[in-house]
C-alpha positions in Angstrom: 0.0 0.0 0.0 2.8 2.8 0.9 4.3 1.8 -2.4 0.8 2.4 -4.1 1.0 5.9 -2.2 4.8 6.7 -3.4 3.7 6.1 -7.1 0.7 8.3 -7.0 2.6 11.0 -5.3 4.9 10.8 -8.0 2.6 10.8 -11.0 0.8 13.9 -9.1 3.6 15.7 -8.4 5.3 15.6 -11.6 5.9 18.8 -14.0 3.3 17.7 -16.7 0.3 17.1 -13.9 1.1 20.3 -12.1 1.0 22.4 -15.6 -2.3 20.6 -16.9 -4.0 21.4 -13.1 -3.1 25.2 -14.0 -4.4 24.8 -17.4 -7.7 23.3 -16.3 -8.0 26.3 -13.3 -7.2 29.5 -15.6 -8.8 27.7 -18.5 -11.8 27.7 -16.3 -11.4 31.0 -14.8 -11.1 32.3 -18.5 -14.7 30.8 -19.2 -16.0 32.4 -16.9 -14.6 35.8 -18.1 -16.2 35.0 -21.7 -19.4 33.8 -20.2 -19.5 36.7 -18.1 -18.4 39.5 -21.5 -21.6 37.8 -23.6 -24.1 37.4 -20.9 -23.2 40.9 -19.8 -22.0 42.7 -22.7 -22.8 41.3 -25.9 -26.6 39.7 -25.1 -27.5 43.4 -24.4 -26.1 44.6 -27.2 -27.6 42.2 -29.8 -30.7 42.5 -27.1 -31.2 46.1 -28.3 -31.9 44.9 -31.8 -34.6 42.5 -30.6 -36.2 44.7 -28.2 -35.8 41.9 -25.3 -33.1 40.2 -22.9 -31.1 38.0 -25.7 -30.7 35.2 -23.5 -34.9 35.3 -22.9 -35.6 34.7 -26.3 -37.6 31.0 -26.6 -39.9 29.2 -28.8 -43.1 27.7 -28.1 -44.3 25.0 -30.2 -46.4 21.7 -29.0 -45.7 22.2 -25.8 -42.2 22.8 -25.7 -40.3 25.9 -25.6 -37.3 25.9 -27.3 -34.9 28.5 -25.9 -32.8 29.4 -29.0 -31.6 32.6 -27.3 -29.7 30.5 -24.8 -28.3 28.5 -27.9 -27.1 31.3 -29.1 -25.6 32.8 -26.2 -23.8 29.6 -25.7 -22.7 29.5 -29.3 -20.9 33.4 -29.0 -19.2 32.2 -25.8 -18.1 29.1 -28.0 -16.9 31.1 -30.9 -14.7 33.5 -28.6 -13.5 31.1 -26.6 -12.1 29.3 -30.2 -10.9 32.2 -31.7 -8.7 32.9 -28.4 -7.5 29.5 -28.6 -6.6 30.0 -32.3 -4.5 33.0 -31.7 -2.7 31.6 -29.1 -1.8 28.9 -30.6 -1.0 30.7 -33.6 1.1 33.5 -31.2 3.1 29.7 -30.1 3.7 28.7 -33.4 5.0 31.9 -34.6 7.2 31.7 -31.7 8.4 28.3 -32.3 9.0 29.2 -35.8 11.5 31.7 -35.1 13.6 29.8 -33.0 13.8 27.3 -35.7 14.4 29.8 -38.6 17.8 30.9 -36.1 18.4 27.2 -35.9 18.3 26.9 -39.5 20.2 29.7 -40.7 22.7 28.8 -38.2 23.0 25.1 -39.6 22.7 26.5 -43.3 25.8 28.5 -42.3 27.8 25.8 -40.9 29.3 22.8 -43.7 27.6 19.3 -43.2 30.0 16.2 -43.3 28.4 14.4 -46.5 28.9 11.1 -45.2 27.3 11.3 -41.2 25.3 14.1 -42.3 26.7 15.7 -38.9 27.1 19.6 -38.6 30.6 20.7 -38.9 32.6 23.5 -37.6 33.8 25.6 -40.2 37.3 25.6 -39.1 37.6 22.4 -37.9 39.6 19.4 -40.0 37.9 16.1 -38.6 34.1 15.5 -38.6 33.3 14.9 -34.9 31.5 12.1 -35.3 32.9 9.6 -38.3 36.2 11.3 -38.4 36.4 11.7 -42.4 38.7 14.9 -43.3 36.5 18.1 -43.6 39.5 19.7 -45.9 39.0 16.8 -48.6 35.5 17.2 -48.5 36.0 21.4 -48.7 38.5 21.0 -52.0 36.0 18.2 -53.5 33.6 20.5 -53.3 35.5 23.3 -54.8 
């Protein structure tokens, strides 16, 4: 059992689980914002155009009332919340993409041994890894 105990405190207390938990909690808290700018903000708004609360607006048919202003507020909340996802995501693969643009360049700059495929030093005379002679190579290529 205490080794059952030791495991779980492990998998809890690991890096990934502890940034996921924050996720979840400001991903959360962050719903709550949107929720709170289109009940708030935006239903009034649109609500101005239909001359009622927004989120009031329902159906009655057979019985059954069909509240398509909730949809609807639902589906704005849904819609935000997507396109801050998307440029966050976007924002973190722009990022990404500049590092590896650096990392590039810098590996475009540098000779590659044409045998190990290994990035070379461009003063160095043995390729770190399989050895071959970088001036042969350099004069071949010539």
């Amino acid at each position: 059992m205490r080794k059952f105990f030791y495991e779980f405190k492990d998998f809890a207390l690991r890096g990934n689980m502890m940034s996921m938990a924050v996720g979840v909690i400001i991903g959360a808290a962050f719903q709550g914002l949107i929720t709170s700018l289109t009940d708030n903000i935006l239903s009034p708004i649109i609500g101005l155009f239909t001359r009622q609360n927004f989120d009031l607006l329902e159906l009655h048919a057979f019985g059954v009332v069909l509240r398509y202003g909730a949809f609807l507020t639902a589906l704005i909340n849904f819609v935000i919340m997507a396109f801050v996802v998307f440029l966050m995501i976007r924002g973190m693969n722009y990022l990404l993409a500049l590092g590896h643009k650096k990392e590039q360049a810098k590996a475009e700059a540098e000779p590659n041994c044409p045998y190990c495929k290994t990035v070379v030093h461009k003063e160095a005379i043995r390729c770190p890894a399989c050895t071959s002679e970088i001036s042969e190579i350099k004069e071949g290529a010539l």
